[in-house]
C-alpha positions in Angstrom: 81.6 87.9 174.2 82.0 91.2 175.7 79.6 92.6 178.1 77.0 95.3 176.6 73.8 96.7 177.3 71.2 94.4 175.0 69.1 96.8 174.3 67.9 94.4 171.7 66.9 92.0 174.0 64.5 94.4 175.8 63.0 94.9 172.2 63.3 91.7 171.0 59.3 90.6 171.2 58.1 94.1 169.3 60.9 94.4 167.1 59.1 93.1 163.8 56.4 94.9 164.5 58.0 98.2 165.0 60.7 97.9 162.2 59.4 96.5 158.5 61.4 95.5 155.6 59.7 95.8 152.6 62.2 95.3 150.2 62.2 91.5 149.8 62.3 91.4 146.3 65.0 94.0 145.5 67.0 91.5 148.3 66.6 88.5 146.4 67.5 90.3 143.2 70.4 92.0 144.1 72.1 88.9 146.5 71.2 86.6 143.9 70.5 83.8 145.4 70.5 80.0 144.6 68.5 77.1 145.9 71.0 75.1 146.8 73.3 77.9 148.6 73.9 79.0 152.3 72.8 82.5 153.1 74.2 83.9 156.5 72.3 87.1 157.9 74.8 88.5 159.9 73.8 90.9 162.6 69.9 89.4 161.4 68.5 89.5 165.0 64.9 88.4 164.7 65.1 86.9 161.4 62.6 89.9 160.2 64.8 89.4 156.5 65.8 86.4 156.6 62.4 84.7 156.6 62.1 86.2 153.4 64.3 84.7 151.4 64.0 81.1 152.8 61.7 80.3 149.6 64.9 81.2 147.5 67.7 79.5 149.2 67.2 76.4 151.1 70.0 77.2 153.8 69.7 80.2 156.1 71.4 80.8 159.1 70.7 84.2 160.9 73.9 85.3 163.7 73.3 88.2 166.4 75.1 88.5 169.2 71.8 89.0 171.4 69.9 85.8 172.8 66.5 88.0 172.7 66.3 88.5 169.4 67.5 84.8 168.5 64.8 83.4 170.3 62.7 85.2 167.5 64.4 83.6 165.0 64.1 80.2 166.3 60.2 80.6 166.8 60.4 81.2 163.4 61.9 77.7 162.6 65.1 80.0 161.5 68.6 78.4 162.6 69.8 80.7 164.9 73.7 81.4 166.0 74.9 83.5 168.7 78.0 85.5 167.8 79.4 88.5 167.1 80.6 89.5 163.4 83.8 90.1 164.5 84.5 86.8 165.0 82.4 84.8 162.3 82.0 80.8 163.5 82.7 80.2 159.7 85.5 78.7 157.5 87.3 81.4 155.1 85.7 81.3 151.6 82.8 79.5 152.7 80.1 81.6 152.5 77.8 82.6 149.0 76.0 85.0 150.2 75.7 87.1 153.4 73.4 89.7 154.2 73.2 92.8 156.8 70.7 94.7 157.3 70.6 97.7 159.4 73.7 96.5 161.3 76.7 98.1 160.2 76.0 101.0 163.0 75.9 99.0 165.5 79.4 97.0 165.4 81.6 96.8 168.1 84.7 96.8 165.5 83.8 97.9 161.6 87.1 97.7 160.4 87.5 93.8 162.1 83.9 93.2 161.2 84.5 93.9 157.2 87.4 91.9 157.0 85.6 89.1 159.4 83.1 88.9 156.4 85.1 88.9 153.4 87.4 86.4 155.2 84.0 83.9 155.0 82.5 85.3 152.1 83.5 82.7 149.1 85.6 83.8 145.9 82.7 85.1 143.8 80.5 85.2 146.5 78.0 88.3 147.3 78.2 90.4 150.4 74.7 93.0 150.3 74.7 95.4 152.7 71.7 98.0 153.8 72.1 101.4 156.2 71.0 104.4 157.2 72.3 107.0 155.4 73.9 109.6 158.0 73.9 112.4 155.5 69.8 112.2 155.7 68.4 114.4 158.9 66.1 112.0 159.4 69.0 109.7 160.2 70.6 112.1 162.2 67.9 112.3 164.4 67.8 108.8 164.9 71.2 108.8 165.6 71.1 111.3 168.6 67.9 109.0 169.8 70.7 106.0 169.9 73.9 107.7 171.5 71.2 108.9 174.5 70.1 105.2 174.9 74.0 104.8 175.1 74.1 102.3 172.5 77.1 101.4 170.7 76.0 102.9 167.0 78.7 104.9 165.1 76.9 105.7 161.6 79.1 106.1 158.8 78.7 107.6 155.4 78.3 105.7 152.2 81.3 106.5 151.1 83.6 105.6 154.2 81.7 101.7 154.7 82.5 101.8 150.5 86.1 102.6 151.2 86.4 100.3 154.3 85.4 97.1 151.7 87.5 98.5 149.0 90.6 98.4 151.5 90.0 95.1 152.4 89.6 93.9 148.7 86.1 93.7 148.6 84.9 94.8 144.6 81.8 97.3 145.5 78.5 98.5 144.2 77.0 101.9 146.1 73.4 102.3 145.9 71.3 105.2 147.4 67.4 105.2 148.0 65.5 107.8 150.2 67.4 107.3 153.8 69.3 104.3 153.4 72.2 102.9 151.1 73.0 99.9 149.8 76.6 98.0 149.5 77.3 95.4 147.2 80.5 93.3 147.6 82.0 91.1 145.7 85.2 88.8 146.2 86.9 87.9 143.2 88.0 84.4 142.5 
């Protein structure tokens, strides 16, 4: 794994408490999940999300690539995995459902990352994606915030993480709501 500042891991212990997800429902809808399916919450740091849905599917795994925030998602009797999403630690076509939420931004490699995930992501599985939404000021802000605590982010429109999945023969859904956007991907059979 290459060497990065883990900002993460200094935040690790507050993070939950600073950033909420209150969209649960909308989650389970739109990924929809099955009871007997795995769901892998890539880039899912503290398991903030993925505790949410453990009542829908029975199998959750949540990979980050930071050991501070995985240690959250053990406490919460989550199964944790350390990696990066460039490199999934998954068979191709293996996956139902994955879910990322707020990552996207802060990838080392998009374009290796989105064909790392529809490489595991099963023929008529569901890839849901939520980001910021650059085009929003607020986001902007938040933005500048990141590049001067010199983390990795690169925020990218709707429409440009939209055409990256297209290219790599993801079938996609773009949804916009206040700040963020969500991407729905499918994989045909």
């Amino acid at each position: 794994m290459p060497t990065f500042l883990d900002h993460f891991r200094l935040i690790a212990p507050h993070y939950d408490r600073i950033f909420t997800f209150l969209k649960a429902d909308r989650l389970k809808e739109t990924l929809q999940l099955s009871q007997d399916g795995w769901l892998l919450d890539a880039g899912g740091g503290t398991g903030r999300v993925a505790q949410m849905l453990r009542d829908v599917t029975s199998r959750v795994v949540v990979m980050d690539e930071s050991g501070g925030m995985l240690r959250q998602a053990r406490d919460k009797g989550l199964i944790a995995v350390r990696g990066e999403v460039e490199a999934l630690p998954f068979r191709s076509n293996a996956l139902p459902h994955i879910l990322m939420v707020d990552t996207f931004h802060h990838l080392r490699d998009q374009a290796a990352s989105v064909a790392e995930l529809l490489r595991a992501l099963a023929p008529e599985g569901r890839l849901v994606l939520e980001e910021p939404d650059i085009g929003r000021p607020i986001i902007k802000l938040i933005a500048l915030g990141e590049k001067l605590l010199l983390m990795r982010s690169r925020f990218r429109t709707p429409e440009a993480v939209q055409r990256m999945f297209e290219a790599a023969g993801g079938q996609v859904r773009l949804q916009r709501e206040e700040a963020n956007f969500w991407v729905v991907v499918e994989k045909s059979g």
